[in-house]
DRENMI-698306 format. One record per residue: residue number from 1; residue in three letters; z, x, y negated of N, C-alpha, C, O in turn; chain. Coordinates in nm, 4 decimals, always signed. Layout:
BEGIN
(NUM ALA (Z X Y) (Z X Y) (Z X Y) (Z X Y) A)
...
//
This chain:
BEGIN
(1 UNK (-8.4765 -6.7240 +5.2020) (-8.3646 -6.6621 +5.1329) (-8.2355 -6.7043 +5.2015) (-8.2311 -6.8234 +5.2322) A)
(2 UNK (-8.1472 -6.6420 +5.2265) (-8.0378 -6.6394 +5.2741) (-7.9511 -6.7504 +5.1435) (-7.9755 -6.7784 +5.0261) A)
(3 UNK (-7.8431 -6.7880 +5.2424) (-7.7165 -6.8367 +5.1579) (-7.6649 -6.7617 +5.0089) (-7.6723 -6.8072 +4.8947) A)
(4 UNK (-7.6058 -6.6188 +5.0605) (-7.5698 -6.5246 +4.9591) (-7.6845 -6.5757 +4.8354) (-7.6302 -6.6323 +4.7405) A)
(5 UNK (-7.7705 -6.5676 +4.8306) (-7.9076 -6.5655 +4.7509) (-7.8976 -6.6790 +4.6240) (-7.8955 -6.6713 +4.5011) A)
(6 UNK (-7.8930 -6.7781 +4.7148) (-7.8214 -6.8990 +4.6770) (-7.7178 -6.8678 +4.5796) (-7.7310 -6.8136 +4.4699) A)
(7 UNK (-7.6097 -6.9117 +4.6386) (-7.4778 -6.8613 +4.5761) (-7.4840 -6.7713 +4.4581) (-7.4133 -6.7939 +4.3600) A)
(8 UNK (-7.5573 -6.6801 +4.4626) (-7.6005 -6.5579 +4.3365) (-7.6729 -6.6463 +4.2881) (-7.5972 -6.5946 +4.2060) A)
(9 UNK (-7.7491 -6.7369 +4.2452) (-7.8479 -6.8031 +4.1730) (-7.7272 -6.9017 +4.0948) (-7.6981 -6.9207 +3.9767) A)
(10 UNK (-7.6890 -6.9386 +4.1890) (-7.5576 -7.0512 +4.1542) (-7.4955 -7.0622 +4.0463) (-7.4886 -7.1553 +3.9661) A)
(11 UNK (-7.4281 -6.9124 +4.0492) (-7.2841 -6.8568 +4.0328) (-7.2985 -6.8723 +3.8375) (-7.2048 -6.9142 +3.7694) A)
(12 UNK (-7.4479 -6.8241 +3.7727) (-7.4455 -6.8442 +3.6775) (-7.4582 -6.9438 +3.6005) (-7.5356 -7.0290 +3.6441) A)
(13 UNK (-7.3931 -6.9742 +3.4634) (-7.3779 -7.1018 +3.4031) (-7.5484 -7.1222 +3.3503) (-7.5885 -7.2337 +3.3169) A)
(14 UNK (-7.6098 -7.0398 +3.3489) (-7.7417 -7.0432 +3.2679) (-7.8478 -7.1143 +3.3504) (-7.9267 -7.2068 +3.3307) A)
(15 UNK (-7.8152 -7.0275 +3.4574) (-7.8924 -7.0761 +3.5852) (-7.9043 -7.2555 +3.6328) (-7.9906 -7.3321 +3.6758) A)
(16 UNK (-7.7785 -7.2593 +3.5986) (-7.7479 -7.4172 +3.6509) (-7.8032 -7.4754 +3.5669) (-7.8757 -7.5703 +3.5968) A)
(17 UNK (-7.7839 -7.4324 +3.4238) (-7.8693 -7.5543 +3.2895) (-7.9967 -7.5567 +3.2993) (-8.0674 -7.6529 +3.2693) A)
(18 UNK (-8.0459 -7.4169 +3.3557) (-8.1586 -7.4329 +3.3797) (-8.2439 -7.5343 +3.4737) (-8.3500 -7.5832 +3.4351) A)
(19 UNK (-8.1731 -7.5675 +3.6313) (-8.1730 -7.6189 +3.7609) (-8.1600 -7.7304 +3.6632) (-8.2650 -7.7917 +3.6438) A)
(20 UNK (-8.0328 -7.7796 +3.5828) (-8.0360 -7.8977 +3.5465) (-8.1892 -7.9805 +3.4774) (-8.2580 -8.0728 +3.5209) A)
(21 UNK (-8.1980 -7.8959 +3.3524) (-8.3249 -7.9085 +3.3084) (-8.4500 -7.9435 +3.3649) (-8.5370 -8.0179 +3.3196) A)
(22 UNK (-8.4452 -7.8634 +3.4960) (-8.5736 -7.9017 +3.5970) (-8.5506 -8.0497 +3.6712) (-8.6444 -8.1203 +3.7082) A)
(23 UNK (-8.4582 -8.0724 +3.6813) (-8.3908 -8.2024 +3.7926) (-8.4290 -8.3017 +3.7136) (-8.4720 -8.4084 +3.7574) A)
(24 UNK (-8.4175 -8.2771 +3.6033) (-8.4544 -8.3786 +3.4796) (-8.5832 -8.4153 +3.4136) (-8.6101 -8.5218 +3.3580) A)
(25 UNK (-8.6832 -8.2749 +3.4340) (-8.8095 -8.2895 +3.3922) (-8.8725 -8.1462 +3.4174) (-8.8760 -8.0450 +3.3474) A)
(26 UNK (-8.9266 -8.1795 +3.5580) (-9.0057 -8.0699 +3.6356) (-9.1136 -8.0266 +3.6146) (-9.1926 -8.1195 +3.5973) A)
(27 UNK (-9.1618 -7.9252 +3.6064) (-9.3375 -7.8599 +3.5788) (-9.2956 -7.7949 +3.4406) (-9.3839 -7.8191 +3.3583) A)
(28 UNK (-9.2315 -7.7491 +3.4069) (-9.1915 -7.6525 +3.2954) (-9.2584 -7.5355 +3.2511) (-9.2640 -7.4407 +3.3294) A)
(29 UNK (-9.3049 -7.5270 +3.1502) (-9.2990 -7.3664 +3.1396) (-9.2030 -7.3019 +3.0723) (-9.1185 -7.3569 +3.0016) A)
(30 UNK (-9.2140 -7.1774 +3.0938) (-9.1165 -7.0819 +3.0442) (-9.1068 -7.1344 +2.8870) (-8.9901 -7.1698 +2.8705) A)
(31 UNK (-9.1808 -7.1530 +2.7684) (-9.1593 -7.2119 +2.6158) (-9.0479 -7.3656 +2.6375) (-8.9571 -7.3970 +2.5606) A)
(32 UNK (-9.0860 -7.4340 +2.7518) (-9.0439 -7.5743 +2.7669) (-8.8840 -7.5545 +2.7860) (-8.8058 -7.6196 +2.7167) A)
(33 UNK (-8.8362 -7.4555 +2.8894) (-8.7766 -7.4776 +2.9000) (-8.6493 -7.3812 +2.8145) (-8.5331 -7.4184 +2.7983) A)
(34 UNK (-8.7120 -7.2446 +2.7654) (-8.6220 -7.2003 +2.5971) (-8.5981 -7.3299 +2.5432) (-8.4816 -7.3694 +2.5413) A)
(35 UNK (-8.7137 -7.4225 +2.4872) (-8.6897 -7.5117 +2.3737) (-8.5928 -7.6288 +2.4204) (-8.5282 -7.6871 +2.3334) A)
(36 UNK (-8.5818 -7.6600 +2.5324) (-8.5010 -7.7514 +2.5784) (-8.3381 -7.6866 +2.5973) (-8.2406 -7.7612 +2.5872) A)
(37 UNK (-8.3300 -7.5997 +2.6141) (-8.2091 -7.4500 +2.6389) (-8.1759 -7.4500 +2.5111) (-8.0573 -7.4184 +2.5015) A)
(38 UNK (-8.2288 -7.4724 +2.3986) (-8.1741 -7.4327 +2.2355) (-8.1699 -7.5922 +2.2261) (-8.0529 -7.6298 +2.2327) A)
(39 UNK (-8.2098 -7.6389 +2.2203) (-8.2269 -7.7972 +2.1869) (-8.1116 -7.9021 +2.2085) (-8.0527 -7.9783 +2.1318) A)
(40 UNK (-8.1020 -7.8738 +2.3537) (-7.9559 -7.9795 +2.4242) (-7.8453 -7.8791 +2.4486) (-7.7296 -7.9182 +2.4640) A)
(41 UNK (-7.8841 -7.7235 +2.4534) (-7.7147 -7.6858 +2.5147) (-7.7269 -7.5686 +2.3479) (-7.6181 -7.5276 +2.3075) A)
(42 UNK (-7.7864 -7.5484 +2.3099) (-7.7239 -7.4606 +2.1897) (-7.7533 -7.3127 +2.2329) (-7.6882 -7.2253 +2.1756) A)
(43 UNK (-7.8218 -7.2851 +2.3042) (-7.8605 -7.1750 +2.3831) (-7.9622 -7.0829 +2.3190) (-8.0824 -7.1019 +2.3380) A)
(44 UNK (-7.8980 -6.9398 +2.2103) (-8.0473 -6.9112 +2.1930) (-8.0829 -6.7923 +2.2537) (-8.0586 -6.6879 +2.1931) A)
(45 UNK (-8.1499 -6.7875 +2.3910) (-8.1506 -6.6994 +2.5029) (-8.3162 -6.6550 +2.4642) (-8.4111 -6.7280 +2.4356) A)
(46 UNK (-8.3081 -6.5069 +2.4758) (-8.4702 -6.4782 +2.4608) (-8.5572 -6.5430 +2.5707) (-8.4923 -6.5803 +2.6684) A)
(47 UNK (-8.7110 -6.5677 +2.5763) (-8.7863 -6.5802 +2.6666) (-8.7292 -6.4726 +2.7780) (-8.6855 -6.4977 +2.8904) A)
(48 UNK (-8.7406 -6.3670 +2.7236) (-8.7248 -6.2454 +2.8765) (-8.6065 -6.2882 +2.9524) (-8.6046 -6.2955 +3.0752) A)
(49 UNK (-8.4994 -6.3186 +2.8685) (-8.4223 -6.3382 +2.9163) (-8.3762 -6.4854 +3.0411) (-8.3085 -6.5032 +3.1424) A)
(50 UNK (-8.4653 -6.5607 +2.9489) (-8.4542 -6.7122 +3.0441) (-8.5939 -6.7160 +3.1250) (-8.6317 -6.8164 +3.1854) A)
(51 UNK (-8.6859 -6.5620 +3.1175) (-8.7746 -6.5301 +3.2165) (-8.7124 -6.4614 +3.3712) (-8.7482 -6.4826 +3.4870) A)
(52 UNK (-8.6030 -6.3700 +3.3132) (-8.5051 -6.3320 +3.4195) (-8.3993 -6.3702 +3.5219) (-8.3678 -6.3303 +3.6340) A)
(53 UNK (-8.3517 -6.4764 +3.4263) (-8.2391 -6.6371 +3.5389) (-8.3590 -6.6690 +3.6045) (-8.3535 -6.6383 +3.7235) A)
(54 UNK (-8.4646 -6.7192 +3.5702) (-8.6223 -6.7683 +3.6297) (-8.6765 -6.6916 +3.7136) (-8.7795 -6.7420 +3.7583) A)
(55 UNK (-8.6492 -6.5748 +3.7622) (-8.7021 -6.4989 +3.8899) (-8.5986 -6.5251 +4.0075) (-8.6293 -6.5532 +4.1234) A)
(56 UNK (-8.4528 -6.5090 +3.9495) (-8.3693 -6.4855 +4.0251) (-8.3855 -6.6426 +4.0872) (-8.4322 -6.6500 +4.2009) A)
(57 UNK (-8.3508 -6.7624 +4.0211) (-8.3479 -6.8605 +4.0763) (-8.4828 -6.8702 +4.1787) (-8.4713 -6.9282 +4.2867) A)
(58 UNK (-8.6172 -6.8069 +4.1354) (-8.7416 -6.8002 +4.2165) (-8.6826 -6.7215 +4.3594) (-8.6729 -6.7807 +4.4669) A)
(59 UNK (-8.6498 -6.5941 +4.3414) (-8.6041 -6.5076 +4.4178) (-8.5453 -6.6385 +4.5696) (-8.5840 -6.6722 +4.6815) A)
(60 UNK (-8.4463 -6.6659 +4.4840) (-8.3128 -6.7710 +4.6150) (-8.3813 -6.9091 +4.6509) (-8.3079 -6.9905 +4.7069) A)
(61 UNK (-8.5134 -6.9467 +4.6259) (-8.6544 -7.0413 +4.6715) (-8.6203 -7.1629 +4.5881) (-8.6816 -7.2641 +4.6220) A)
(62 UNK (-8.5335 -7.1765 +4.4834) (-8.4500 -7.2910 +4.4358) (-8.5838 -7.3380 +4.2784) (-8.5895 -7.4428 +4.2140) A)
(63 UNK (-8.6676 -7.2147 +4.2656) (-8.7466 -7.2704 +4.1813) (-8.8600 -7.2132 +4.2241) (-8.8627 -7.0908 +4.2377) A)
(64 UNK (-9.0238 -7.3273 +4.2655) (-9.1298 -7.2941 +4.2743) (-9.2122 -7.2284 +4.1638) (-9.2085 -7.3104 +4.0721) A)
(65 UNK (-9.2718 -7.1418 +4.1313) (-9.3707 -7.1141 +4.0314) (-9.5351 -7.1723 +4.0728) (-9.5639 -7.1587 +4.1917) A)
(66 UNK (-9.6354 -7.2311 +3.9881) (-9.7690 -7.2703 +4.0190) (-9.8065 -7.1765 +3.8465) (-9.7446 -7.1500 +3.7434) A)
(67 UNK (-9.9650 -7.1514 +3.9120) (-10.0122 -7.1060 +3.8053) (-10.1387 -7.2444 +3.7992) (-10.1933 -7.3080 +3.8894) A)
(68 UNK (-10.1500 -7.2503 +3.6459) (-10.2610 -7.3127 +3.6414) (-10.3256 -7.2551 +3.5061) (-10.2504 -7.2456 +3.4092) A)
(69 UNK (-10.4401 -7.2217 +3.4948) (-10.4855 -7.1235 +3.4094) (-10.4514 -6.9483 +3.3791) (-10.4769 -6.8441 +3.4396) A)
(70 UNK (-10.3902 -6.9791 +3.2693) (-10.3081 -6.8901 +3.1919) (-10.1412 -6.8860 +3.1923) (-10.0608 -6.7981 +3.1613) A)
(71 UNK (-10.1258 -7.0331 +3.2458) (-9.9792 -7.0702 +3.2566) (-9.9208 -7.0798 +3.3753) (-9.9615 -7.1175 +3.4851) A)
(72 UNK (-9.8210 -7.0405 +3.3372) (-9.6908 -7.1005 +3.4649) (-9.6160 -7.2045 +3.4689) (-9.5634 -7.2304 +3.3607) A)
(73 UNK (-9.5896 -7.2800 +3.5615) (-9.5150 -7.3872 +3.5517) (-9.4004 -7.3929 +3.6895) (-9.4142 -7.3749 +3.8105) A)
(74 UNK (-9.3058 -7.4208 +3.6177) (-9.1598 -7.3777 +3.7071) (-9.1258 -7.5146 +3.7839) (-9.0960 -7.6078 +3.7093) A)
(75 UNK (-9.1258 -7.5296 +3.8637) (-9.0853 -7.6574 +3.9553) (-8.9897 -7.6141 +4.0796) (-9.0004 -7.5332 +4.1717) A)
(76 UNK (-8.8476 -7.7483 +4.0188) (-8.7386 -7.7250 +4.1282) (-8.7771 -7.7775 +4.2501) (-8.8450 -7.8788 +4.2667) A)
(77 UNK (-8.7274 -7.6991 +4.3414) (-8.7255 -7.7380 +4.4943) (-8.5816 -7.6957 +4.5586) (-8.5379 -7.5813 +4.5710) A)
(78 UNK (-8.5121 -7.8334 +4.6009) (-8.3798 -7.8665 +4.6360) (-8.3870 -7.8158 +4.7722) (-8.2720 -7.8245 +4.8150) A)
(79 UNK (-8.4775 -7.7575 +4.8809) (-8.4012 -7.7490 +5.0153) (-8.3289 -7.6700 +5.0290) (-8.2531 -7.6894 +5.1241) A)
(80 UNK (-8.3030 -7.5151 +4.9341) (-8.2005 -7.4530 +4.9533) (-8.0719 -7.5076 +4.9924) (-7.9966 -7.4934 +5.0887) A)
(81 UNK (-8.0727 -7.5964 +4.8508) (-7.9252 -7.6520 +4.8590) (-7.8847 -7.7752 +4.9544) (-7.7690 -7.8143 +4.9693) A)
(82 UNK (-8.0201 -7.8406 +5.0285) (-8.0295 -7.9175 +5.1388) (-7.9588 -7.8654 +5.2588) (-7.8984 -7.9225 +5.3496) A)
(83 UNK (-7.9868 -7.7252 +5.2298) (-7.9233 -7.6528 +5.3697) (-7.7795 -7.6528 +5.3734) (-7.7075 -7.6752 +5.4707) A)
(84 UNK (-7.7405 -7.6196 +5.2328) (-7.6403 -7.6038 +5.1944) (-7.5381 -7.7020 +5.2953) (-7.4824 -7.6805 +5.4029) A)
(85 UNK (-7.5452 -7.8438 +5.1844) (-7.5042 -7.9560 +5.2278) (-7.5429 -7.9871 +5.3750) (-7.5350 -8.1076 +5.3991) A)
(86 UNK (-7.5637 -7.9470 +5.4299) (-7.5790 -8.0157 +5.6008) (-7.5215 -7.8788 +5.6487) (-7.4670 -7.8999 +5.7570) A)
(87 UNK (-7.5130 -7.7751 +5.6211) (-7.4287 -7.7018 +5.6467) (-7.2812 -7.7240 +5.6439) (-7.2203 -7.6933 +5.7464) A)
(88 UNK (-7.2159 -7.7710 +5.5461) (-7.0674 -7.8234 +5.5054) (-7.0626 -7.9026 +5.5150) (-7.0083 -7.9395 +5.6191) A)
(89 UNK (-7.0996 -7.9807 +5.4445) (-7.0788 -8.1504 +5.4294) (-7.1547 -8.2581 +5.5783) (-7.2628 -8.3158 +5.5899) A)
(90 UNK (-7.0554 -8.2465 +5.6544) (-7.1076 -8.3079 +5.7606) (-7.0530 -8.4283 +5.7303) (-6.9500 -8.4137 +5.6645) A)
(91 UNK (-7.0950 -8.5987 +5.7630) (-7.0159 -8.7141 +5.7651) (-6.9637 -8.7265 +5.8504) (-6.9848 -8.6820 +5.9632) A)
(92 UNK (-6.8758 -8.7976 +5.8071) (-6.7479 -8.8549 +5.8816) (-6.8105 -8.9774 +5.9658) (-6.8311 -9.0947 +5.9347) A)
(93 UNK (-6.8346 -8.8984 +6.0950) (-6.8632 -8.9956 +6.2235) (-6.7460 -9.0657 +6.2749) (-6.7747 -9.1748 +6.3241) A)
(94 UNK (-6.6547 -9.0430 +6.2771) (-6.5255 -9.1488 +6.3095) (-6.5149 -9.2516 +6.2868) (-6.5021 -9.3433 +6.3679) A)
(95 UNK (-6.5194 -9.2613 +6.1119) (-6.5069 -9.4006 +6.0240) (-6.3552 -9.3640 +5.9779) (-6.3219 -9.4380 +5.8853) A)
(96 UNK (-6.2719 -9.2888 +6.0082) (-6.0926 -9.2854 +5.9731) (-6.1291 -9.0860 +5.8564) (-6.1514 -8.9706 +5.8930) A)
(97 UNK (-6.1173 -9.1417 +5.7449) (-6.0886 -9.0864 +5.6288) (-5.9351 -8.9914 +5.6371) (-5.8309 -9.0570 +5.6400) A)
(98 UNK (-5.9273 -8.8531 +5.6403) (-5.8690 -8.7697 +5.6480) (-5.7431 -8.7746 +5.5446) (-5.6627 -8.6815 +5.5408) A)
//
């Protein structure tokens, strides 16, 4: 997935609580992570709906899907945004702070 992709995954506030949620406690399913979405942020977003931030973030590679059985389980994977950061954020090889 391209940058843009990214950035569109980003851009929404839902998206991010979601990313947050995973950073915090990965292997989710879609019920886990509604109930955690109503629970800590006050969020009462349909399944379809927090099934739909959940493609898009799939879409931009920022969330893995595994099936095991009958279920899905949503697991974050940071190299998108790995790219990100080594893209911009280069260190300061000098040592003299701008």
């Amino acid at each position: 997935m391209t940058d843009d992709g990214v950035w569109k995954a980003l851009a929404d506030p839902t998206r991010r609580l979601i990313l947050d949620e995973l950073a915090e406690c990965d292997g989710q399913s879609l019920s886990g992570i509604c109930a955690r979405l109503a629970r800590r942020h006050a969020l009462g977003h349909s399944r379809q709906a927090v099934s739909q931030h959940l493609a898009v973030l799939e879409a931009a590679g920022l969330v893995w899907v595994r099936r095991e059985g009958r279920y899905r389980f949503h697991d974050l994977n940071t190299a998108p945004l790995e790219h990100i950061a080594v893209r911009w954020l280069r260190p300061d090889l000098s040592g003299d702070a701008p």
